[in-house]
N, C-alpha and C positions, 0 to 999 in steps of 0.2 A: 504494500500500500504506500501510497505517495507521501503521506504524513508520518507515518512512520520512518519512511526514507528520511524527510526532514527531522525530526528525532533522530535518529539514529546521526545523523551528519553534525548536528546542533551538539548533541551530547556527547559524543567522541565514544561510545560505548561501544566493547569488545560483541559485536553483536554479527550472527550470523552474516557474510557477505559485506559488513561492515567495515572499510576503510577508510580513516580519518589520520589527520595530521591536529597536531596538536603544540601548542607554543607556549612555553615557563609565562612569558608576558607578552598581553595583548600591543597592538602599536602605537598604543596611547593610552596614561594613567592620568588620573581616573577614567574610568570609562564614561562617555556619556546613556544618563538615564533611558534615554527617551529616544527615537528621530520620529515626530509629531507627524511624518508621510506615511508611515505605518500603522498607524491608525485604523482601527476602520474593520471591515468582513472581506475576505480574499476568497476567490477562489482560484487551487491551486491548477497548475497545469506540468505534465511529468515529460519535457519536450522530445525527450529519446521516443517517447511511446506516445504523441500523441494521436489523438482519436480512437485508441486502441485502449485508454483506463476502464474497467469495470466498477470503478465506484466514482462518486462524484467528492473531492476531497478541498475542506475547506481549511481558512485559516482566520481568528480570531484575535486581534488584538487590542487590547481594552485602553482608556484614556490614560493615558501618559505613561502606556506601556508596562501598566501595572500587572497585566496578564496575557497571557499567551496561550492560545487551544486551538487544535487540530482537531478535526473530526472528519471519518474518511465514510461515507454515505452509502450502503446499499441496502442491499433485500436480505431478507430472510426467507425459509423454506415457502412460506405462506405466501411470498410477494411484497410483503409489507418493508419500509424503510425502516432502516434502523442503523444505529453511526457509535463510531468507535470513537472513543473520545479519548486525547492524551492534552494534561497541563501542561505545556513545558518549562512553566517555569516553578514548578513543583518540586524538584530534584535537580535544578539547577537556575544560575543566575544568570540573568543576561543583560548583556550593554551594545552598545556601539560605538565604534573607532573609525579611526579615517588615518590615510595614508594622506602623502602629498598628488596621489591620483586614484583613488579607490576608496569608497566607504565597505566597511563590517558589522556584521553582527556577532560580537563575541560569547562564548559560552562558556561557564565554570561547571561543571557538576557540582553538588555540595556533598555529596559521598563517596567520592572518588578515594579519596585517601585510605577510606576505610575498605573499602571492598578492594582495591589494588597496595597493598601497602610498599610492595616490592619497586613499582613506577611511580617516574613523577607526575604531579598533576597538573595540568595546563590547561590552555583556554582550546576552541575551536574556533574556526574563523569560518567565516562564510562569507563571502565578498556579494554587495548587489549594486545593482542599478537601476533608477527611474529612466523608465520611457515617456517619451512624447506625449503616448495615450494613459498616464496612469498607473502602467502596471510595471512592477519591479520583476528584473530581471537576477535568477540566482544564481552563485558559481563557486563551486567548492577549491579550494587548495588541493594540486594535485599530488596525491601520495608519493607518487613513481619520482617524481621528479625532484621533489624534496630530500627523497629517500635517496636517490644517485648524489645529489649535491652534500647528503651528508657523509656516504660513503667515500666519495672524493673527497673530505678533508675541508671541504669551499664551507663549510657550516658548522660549529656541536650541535650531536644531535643523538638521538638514537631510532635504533631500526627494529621491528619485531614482525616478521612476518612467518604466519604459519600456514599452511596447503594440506595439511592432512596429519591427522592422531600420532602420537606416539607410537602404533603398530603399523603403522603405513598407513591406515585409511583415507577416503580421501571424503567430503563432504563437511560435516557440520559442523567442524573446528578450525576452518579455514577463517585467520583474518588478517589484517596487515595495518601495524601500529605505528606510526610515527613521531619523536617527539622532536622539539626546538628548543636548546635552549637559549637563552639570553633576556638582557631587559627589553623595557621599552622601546626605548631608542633603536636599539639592536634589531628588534625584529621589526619595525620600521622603515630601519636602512636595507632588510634582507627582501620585503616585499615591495619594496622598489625600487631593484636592484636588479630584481631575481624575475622572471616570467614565470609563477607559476600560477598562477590560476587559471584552472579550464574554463573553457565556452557553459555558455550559460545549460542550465542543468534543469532548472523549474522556471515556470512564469506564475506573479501572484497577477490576478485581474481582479479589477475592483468587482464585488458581489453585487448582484441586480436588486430588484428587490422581493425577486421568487426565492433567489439565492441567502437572502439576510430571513425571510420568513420560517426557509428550513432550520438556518442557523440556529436562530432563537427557538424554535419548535423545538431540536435534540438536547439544546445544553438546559434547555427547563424540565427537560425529561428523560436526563443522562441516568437515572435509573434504570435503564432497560425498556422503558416503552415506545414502540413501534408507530411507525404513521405509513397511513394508505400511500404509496408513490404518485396518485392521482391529486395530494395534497388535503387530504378528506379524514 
């Protein structure tokens, strides 16, 4: 699911097919609260796969960025609509930073230290951009590319990448870890220095007002109750 993708990217969690890069310090401290253009009901769009999503997947964020939720929209056996809902800022903090040519939305876990205690903890980055028409454009830090530059000595860093179990297997232990270290400044100077961020990944489109109706319909009735697809 597309929100979950965004989780999974936002949070840096060791999570099936999950590949994140992760940085000691964001490219600017403090982070800022807020960016007031985020605002608002999203919906999201998964551009590798578009028109091909099986659920309709939104994004929620509350005035002054006090809250953050996904909800990824389909059916149940019966037909009926029914949405998965994640906080994301429930289990982890979030800000935004800016380079001298790029803005971020940075992310901390707040249990990271505890469930990893062995790695360090760091932020995630997620680089975006406003278009023309409203809607932000997303773009992850690339693992591979990171991961070469820290291999080559060009960065500190470390690398964790696994493809299959201790017995050989291959599937659902597969994931690829990256960390950065340095301050501020440092990682600053690396992301605009460095090319690494992929082509855009998601597109948010501002939510209509079919779109904001379902919104409000799941998160007042994030219990588990169902609504007709017809909107009934």
């Amino acid at each position: 699911m597309v929100a979950r993708l965004l989780f999974c990217a936002l949070s840096g969690a060791l999570l099936v097919a999950c590949e994140t890069v992760q940085f000691q310090s964001p490219p600017q401290m403090p982070l800022a609260a807020c960016d007031a253009r985020w605002v608002g009901d999203w919906r999201i769009e998964d551009l590798p796969n578009e028109g091909n999503e099986k659920e309709r997947q939104y994004l929620r964020v509350a005035a002054d960025c006090a809250r953050w939720q996904t909800l990824s929209v389909g059916t149940d056996e019966q037909g009926n609509g029914k949405a998965d809902i994640d906080d994301l800022g429930q289990d982890m903090t979030l800000g935004f930073a800016a380079t001298a040519n790029q803005t971020y939305v940075a992310a901390l876990e707040d249990n990271t230290a505890a469930a990893r205690p062995d790695k360090p903890v760091g932020y995630t980055l997620i680089a975006y951009t406003f278009a023309n028409d409203g809607s932000i454009e997303l773009q992850q830090v690339d693992v591979r590319k990171v991961a070469n530059l820290i291999i080559d000595g060009r960065v500190p860093g470390w690398v964790e990448k696994r493809d299959r179990s201790p017995d050989g297997r291959t599937g659902a232990s597969s994931s690829f870890w990256v960390f950065v270290f340095g301050s501020a400044e440092e990682t600053r100077a690396f992301l605009e220095h460095h090319d690494v961020v992929k082509p855009p990944w998601l597109r948010l489109i501002p939510a209509d007002g079919t779109d904001q109706a379902d919104i409000d319909f799941f998160l007042a009735n994030s219990d588990g109750t169902v609504r007709k697809e017809d909107g009934g």
